[in-house]
N, C-alpha and C positions, 0 to 999 in steps of 0.2 A: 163688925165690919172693919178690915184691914182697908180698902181701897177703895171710892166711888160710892155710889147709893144703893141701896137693897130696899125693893119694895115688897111689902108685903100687906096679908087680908085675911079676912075670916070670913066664912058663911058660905053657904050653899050654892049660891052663885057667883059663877066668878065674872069678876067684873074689873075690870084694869083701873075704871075712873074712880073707886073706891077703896086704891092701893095707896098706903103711908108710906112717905116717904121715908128709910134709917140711915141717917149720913153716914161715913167712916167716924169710927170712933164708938158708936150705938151696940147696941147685942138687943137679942131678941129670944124670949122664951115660949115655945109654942109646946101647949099638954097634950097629953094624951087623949085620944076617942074626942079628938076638937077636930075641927075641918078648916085648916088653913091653908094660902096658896101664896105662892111669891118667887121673886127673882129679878134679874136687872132689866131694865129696858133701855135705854139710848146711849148708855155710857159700859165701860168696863166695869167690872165691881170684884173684886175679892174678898174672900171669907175663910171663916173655920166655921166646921158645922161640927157639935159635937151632940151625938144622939147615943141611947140606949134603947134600946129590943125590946122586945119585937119591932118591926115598922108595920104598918098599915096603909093598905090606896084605897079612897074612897074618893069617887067619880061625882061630879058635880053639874049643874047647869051650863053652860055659857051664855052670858047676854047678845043679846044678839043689838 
């Protein structure tokens, strides 16, 4: 994280209230064939996302 907060989560359903919070300053390493989900919510956030291929989308629940 260059700038603000990055939230992120793992597991099948996505659910915002079970998002960690990563300050500026954190990194975060997410594997492969794992289902994780994330992104900012009330503030601006900046980043480097540095990824290798393939990628993959796999659809998940939303809590309702």
């Amino acid at each position: 994280m260059i700038k603000g907060t990055w939230w992120v989560a793992t597991g099948n359903k996505y659910d915002t209230n079970n998002m960690v919070p990563m300050p500026t300053g954190s990194f975060v390493t997410h594997f492969g064939k794992q289902v994780h989900w994330d992104g900012a919510k009330d503030e601006e956030a900046w980043l480097i996302i540095v990824g290798e291929g393939p990628a993959t989308l796999t659809r998940v629940e939303e809590t309702k």
